[in-house]
N, C-alpha and C positions, 0 to 999 in steps of 0.2 A: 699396951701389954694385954690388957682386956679381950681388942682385937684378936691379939695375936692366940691367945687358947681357945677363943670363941672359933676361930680358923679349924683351931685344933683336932678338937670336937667333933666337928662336920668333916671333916675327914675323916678321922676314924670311925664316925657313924656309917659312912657311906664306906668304909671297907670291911664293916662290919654286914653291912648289909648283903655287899657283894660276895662274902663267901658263905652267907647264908641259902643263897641261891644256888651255888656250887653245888651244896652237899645235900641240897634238896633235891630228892628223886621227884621229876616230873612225869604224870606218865599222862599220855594223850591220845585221843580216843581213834580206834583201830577202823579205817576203812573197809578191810578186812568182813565177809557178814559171816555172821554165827553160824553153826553145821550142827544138826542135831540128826543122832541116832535114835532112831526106835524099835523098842523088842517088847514083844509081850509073854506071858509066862504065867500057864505052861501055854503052847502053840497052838495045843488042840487041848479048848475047855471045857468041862462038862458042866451042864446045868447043876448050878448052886453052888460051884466050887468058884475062891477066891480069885480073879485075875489081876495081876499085877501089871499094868501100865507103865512101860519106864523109858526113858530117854534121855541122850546122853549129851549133853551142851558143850560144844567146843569151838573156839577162835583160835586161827594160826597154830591148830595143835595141842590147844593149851585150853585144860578143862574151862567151863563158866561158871564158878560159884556163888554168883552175884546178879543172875537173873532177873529180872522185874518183875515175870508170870510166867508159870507154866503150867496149860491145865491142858487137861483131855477131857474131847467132845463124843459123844460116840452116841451111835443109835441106831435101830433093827432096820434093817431095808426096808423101804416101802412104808418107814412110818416118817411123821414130822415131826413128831416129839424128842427132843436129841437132849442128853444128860450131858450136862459140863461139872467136872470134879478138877479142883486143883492140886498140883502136883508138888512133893516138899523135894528140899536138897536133900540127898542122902551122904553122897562124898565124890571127888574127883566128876562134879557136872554133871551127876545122875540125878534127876528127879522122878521119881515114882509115886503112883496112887492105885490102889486098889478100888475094886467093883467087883461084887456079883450078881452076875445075871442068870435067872431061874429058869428060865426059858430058850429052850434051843430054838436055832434058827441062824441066818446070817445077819455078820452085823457089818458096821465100818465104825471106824472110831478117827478124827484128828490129834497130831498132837500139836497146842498153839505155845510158842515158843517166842516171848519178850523179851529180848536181851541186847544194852548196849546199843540201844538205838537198831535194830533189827528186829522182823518179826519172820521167823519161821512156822510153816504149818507144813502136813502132810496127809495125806488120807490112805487107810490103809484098811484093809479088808479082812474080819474074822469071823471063825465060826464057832458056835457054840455046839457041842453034842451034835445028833444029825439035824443038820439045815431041816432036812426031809421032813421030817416028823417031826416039824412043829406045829403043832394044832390041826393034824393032821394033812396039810399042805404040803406042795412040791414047793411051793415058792418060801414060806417063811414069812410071808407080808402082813398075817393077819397077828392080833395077841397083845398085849401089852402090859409088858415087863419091866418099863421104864416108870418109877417112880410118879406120881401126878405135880404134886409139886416143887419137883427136880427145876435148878435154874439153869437159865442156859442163859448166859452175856452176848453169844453171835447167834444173830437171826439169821434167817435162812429164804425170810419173806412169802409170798403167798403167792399162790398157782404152781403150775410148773409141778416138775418129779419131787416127791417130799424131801429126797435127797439133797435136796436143794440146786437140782441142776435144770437149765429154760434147756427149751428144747434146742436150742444151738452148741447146750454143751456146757457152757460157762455156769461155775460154783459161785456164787456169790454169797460171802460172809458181811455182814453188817456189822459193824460195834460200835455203837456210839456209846456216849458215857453211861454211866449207871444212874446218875444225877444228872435232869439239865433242868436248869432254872428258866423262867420267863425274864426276856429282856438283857438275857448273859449269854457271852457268846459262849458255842459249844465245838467240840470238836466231832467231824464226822469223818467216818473212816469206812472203806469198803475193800475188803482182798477179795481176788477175782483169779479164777484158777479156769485151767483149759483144757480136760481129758488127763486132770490130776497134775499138771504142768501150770506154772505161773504164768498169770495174764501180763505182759508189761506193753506198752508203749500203746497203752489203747486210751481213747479221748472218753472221759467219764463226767457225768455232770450228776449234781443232786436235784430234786423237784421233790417241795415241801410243798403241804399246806394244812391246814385246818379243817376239822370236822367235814362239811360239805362246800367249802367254800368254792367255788368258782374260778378265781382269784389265785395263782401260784407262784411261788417262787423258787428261781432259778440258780444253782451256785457250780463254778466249771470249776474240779477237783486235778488238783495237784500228784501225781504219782510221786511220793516221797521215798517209799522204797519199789523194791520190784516187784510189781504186780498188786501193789498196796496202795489208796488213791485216799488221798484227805482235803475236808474245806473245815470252814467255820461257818457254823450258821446260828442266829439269832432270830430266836423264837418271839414274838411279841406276848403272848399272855399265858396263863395255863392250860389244858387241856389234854386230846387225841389228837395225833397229826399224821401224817403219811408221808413216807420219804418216799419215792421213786429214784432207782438208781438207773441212769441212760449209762448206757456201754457200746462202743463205736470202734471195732478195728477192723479196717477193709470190708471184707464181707460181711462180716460180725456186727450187728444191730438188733442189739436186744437192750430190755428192761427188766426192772423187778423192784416191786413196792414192799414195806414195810412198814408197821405198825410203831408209834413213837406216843409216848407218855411227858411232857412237861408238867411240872409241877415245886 
């Protein structure tokens, strides 16, 4: 008899179970990559007035409310110094941030776009009041309007056009964590762009090392999305260190080194 309800039980447990399932909406993650719109406003900005940065997150149509990060990167031609401000939800996949910049001239600004296992960026090109007359220049390259101690999380690396592009053309954005510890592994990541178009299907490696060491080491990096290329690497102690990024497609053999903090 005993049997017989204990039988019972686990039946109805397990049909309990199975319509718990039923009526559980599963939702599972979209192959699909994210599409983001960018506007800025107003078009044409005059030194000292507000500009609003904003763009728009969407998968299969359907706004992103739930993005990981959206910031905007932006900075004057011809300088190195680049301002990263993050971006909030406003509604319907809109994220926005404002800036003003005092100083006419030309600018570029990215927008970096985390969402749902996807990263979108863009580079887009604006002007503040007359390019012309800034600091009395045709080009706009001298001046600096940017903030001293403004952060910026993508490096941009040393040499080459400050815009961050080797002279074969390729943008190379660096982001390794904000944090890496000695002895932990870390994630490094590099997006690689080509005349404002994603780098993809290019053979990329890291090259680390230590202060002046001699000695370096090597890690061959994964393209996990398009034109975005990731490894792990484990730092042995604290310090300065130097990442070198190798970049390899067909013609295309270039470098670009970067400054790294452990600690």
């Amino acid at each position: 008899m005993n049997r017989y309800f204990l039988s019972l039980l686990c039946l109805l447990a397990l049909i309990a179970a199975a319509c718990g399932r039923d009526n559980q909406e599963v939702t599972l993650p979209s192959s699909t990559p994210v599409e983001a719109a960018f506007t800025i406003s107003p078009q044409n900005p005059e030194p000292g007035a507000a500009i609003t940065f904003s763009v728009k997150v969407t998968q299969n149509g359907t706004p992103v409310d739930d993005a990981k990060e959206v910031k905007f990167e932006w900075w004057k031609d011809g300088q190195e110094q680049h301002v990263t401000i993050p971006a909030a939800l406003q509604a319907d996949g809109v994220y926005t941030a404002q800036q003003t910049i005092g100083e006419p001239g030309s600018y570029f600004v990215y927008y970096h776009v985390t969402a749902r296992d996807f990263h979108n960026m863009q580079k887009v090109a604006f002007t503040v009041g007359d390019a012309g007359q800034a600091n009395g220049t045709e080009s706009g390259h001298t001046g600096h309007s940017q903030p001293a101690d403004a952060p910026a999380s993508h490096q941009h690396g040393e040499g080459g056009d400050p815009s961050g592009q080797q002279a074969s053309g390729i943008d190379f954005h660096f982001m390794p964590p904000e944090t890496i510890q000695p002895a932990q592994p870390a994630a490094l990541t590099v997006h690689l762009m080509k005349e404002n178009q994603i780098l993809g299907g290019a053979t990329v490696r890291f090259e680390y090392w230590q202060g002046d060491e001699e000695k370096h080491a090597f890690l061959d990096a994964k393209e996990t999305q398009p034109g975005q290329y990731s490894t792990r690497a484990e730092f042995p102690s604290s310090g300065s260190y130097t990442v070198n990024v190798h970049v390899e497609k067909g013609d295309i053999h270039d470098h670009k080194s970067f400054p790294l903090t452990v600690k």
